[in-house]
Backbone as a ProteinNet text record, in pm:
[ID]
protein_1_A
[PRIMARY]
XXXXXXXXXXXXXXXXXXXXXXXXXXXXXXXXXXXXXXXXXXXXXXXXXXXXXXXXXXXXXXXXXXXXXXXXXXXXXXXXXXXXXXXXXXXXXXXXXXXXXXXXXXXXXXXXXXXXXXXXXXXXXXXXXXXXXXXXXXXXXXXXXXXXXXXXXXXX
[TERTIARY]
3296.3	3162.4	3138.9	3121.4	3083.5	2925.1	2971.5	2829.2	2763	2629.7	2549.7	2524	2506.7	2503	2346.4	2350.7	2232.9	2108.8	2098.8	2057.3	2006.6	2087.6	2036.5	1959.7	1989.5	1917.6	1768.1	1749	1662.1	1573.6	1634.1	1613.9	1487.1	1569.3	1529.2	1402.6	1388.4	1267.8	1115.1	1165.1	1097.8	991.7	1023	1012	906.3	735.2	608.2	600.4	554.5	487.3	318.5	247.4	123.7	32.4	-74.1	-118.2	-258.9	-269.2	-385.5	-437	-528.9	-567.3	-684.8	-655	-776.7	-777.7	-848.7	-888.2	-752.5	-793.1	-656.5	-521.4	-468.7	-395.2	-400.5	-271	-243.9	-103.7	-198.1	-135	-12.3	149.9	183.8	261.2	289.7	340.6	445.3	519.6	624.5	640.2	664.1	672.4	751.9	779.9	838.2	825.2	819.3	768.3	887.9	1039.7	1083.8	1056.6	1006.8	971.6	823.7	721.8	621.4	560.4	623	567.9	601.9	450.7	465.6	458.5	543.9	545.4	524.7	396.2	375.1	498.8	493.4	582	587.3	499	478.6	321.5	297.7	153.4	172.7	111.7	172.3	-9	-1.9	-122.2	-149	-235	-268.8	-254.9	-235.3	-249.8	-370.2	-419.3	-564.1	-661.3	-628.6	-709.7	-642	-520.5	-456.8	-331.1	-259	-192.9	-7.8	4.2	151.2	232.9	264.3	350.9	507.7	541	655.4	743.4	675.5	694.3	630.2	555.5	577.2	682.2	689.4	835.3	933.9	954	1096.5	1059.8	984.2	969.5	1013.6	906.7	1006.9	1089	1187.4	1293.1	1401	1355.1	1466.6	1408.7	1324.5	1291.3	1273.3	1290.1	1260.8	1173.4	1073.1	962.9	949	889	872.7	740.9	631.6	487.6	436.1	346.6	245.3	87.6	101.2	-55.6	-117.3	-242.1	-347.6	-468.1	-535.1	-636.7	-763.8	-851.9	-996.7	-1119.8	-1178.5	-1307.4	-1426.3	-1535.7	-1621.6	-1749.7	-1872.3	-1973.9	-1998.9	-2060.6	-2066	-2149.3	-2250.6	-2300	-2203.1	-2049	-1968.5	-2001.3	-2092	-2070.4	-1987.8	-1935.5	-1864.6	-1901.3	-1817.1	-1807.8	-1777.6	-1861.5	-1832.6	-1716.1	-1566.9	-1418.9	-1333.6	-1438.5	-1356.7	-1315.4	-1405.7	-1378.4	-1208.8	-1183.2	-1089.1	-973.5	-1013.3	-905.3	-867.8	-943.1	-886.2	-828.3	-838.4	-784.9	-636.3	-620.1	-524.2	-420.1	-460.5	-423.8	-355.3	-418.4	-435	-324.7	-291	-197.4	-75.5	-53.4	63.1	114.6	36.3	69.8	140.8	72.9	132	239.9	240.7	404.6	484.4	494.5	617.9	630	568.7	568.3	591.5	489.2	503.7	395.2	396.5	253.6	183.6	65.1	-19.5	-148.7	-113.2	-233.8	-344.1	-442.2	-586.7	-628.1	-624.7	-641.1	-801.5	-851	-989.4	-971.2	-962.1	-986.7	-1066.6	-1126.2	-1275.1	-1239.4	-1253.5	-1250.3	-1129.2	-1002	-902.6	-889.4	-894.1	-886.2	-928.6	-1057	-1161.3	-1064.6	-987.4	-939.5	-811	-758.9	-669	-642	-768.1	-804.8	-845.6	-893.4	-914.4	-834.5	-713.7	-570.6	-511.1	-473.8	-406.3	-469.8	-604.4	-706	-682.3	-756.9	-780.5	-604.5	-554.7	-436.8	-310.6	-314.6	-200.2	-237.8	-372.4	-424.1	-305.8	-323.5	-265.3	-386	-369.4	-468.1	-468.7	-559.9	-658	-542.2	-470.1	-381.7	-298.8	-233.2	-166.6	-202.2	-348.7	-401	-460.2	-466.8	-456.8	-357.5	-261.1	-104.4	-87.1	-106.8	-73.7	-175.4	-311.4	-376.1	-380.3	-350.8	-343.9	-257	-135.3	-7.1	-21.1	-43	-113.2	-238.1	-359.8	-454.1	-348.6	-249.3	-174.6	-96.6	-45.9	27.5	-83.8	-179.8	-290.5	-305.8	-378.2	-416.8	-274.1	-164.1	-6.2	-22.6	-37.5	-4.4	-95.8	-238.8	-368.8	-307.4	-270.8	-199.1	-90	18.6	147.1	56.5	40.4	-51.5	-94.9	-231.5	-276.7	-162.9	-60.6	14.6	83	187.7	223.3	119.7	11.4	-93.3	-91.4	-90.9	-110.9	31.7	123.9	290.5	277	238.6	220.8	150.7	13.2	-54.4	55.4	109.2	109	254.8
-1555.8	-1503.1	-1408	-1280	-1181.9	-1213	-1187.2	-1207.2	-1088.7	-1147	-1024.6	-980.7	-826.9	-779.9	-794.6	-915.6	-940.2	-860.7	-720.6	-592.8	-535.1	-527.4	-510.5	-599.9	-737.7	-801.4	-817.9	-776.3	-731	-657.1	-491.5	-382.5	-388.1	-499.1	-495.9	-571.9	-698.6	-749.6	-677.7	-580.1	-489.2	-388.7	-404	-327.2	-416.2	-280.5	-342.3	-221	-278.9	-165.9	-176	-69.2	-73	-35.5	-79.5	-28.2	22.8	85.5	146.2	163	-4	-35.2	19.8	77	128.9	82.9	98.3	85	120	202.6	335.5	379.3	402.1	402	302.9	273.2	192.4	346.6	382.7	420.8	353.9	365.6	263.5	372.6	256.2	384.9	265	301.3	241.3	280	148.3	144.4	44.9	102.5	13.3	-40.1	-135.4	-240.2	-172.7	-116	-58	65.1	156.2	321.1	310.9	226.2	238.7	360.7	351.2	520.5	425	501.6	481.8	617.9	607.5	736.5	669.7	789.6	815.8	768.8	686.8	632.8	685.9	638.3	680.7	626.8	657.4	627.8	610.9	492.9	398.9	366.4	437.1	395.3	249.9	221.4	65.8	29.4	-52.9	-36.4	-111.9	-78.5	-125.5	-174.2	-125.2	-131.8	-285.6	-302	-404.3	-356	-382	-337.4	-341.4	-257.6	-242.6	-338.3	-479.2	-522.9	-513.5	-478.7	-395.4	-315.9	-211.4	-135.3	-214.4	-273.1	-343.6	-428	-496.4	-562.8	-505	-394.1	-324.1	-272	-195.1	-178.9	-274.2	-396.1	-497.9	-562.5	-554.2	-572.2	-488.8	-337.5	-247.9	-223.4	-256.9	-247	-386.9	-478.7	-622.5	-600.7	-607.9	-590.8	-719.6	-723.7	-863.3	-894.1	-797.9	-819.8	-726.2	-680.9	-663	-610.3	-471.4	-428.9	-391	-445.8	-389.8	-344.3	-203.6	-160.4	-250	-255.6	-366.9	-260.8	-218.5	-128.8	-220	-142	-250.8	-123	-197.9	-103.7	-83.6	11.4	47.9	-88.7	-124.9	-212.5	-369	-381.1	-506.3	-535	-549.3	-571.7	-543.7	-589.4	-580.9	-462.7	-363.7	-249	-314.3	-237.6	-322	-387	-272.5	-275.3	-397.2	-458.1	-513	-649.3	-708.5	-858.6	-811.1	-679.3	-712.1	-643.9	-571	-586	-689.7	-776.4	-950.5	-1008.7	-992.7	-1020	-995.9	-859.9	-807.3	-849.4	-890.9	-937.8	-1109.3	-1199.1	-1294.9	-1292.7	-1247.7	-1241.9	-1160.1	-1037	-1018.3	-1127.4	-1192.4	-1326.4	-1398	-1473.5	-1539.6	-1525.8	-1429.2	-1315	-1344.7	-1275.8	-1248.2	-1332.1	-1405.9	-1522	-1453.7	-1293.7	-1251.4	-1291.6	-1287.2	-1240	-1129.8	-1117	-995	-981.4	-879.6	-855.1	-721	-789	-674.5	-589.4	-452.8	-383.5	-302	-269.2	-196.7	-77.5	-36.3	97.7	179	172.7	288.2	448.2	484.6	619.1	695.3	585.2	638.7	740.5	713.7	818.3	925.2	937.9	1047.9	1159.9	1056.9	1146.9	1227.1	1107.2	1165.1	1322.8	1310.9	1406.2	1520.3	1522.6	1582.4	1662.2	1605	1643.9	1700.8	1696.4	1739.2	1895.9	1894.1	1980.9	2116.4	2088.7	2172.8	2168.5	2124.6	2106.3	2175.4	2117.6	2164	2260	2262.4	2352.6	2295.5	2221.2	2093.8	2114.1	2191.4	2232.3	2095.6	2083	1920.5	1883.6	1922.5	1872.1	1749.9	1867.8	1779.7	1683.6	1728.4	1663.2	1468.6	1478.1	1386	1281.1	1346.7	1240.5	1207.1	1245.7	1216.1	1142.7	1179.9	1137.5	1016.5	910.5	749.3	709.9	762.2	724.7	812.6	875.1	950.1	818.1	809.3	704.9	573.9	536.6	422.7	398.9	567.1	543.2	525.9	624	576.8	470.2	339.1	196	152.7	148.8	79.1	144.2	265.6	336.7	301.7	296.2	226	45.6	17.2	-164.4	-179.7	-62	-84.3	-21.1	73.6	62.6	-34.4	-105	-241.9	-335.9	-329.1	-466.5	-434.8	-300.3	-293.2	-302.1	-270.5	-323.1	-446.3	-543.7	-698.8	-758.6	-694.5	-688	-688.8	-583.5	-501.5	-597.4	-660.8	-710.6	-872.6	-960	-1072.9	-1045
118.3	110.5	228.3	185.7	301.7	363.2	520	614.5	608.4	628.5	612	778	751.9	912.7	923.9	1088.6	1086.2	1135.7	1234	1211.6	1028	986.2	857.9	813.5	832.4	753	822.8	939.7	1042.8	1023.8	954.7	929.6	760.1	701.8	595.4	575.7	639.9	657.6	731.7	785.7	869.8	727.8	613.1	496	459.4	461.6	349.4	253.4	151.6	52.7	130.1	75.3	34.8	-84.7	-95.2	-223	-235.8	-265.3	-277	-454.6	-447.5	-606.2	-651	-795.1	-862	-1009.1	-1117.5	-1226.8	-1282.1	-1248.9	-1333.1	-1306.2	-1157.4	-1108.7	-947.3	-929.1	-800.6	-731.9	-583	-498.8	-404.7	-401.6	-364.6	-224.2	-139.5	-16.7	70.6	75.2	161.2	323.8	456.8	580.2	662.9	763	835.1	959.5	1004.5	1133.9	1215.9	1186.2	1331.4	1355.7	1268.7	1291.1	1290.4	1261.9	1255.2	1183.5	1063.8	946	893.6	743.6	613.7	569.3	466.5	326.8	223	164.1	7	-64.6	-193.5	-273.6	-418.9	-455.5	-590.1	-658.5	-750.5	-823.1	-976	-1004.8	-1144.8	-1188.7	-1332.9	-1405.7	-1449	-1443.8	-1462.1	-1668.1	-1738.7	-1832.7	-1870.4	-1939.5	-1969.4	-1869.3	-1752.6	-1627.5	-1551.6	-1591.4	-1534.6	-1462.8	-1383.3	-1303.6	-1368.1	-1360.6	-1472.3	-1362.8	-1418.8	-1368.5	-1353	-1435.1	-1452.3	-1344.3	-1352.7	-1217.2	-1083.1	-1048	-978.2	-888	-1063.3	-992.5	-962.5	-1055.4	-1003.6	-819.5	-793.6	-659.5	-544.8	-622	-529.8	-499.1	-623	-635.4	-519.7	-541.9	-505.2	-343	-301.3	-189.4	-66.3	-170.1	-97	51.6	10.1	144.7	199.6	302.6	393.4	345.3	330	292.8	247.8	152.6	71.8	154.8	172	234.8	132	145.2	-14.6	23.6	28.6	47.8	2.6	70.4	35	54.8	-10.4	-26.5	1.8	104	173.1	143	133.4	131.2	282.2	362.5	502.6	588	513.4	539.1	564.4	493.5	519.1	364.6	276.9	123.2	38.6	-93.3	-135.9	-211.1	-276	-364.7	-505.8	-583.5	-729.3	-755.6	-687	-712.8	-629.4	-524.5	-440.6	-502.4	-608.6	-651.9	-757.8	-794.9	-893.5	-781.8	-655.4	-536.8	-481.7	-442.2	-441.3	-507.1	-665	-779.4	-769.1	-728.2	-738.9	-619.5	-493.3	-395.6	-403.8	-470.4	-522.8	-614.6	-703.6	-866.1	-764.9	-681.9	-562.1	-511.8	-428.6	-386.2	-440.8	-558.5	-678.3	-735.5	-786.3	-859.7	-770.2	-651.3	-578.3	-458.5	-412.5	-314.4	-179.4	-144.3	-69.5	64	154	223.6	200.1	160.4	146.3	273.8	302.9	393	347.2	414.2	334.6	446.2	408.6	498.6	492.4	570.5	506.8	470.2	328.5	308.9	329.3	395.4	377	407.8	252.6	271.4	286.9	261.8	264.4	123.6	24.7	-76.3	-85.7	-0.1	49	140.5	232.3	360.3	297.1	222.1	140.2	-8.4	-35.8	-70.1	13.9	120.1	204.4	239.3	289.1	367.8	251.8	121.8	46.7	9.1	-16.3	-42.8	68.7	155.3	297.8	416.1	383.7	466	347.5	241.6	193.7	75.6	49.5	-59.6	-228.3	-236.8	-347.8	-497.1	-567.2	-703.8	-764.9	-810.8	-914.7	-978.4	-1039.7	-1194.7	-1055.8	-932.4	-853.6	-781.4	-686.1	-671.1	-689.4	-882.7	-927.1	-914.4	-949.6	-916.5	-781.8	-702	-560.7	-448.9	-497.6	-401.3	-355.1	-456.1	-466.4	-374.6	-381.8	-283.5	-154.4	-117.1	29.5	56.2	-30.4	28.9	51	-4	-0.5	134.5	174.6	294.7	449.1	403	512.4	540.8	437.1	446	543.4	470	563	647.9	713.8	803.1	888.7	880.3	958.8	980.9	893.5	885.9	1024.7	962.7	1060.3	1213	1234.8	1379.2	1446.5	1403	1403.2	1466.6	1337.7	1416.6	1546	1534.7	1656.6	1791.9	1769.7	1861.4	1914.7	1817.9	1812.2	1918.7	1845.3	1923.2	2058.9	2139.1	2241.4	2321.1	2294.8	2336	2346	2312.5	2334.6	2422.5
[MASK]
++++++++++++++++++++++++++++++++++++++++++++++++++++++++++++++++++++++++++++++++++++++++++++++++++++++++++++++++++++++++++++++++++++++++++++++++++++++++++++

């Protein structure tokens, strides 16, 4: 039985997705705990406003992540946004499925900024726009997540 090189196997646990959940489409963006970057992944339509499990799994299959970041939409006030009970949902049934850790990150306004940056920064026309913005808001949330922790790191 070949050993696994334990660096790699190091390397590999170091691996989260994120997601950035909607009705319609889920933004997904991949990062890592030793480079501290996330990149845009890809963006997968929901089917009937349920989350294509499918592709899901394959992602995590081929990427074996250590944990699961999931955008959480908050009204400014700390209330919930109509969307946030079926973002828990969705956080909840992650969990479940794949016996990962999931952590909730606050989205606020990431899709906004994300549109933003694609818009005024890369001048990105609507048709494209559409496809992409989900997984850009996706890498923000991980990318705001992976920050955070190395923070947490640093500090103890």
């Amino acid at each position: 039985m070949a050993k696994l090189d334990p660096l790699l196997t190091k390397i590999n646990t170091d691996t989260y997705l994120g997601f950035d959940f909607g009705n319609k489409k889920i933004g997904i963006a991949i990062g890592q705990i030793i480079t501290t970057t996330a990149s845009p992944l890809q963006t997968i339509r929901s089917i009937n406003q349920n989350p294509n499990w499918e592709i899901i799994t394959r992602l995590i299959e081929e990427w074996r992540p250590a944990g699961l970041v999931v955008g959480i939409s908050k009204q400014a006030d700390g209330s919930d946004n109509p969307i946030t009970p079926r973002m828990l949902k969705f956080c909840r049934q992650l969990e479940g499925r794949y016996q990962l850790p999931v952590y909730q990150q606050d989205e606020t306004l990431s899709t906004f900024e994300a549109k933003q940056m694609l818009f005024d920064e890369v001048n990105v026309n609507a048709n494209r726009l559409w496809e992409v913005q989900d997984q850009l808001a996706a890498q923000l949330i991980l990318q705001t997540w992976l920050n955070d922790y190395k923070k947490r790191i640093i500090k103890c």
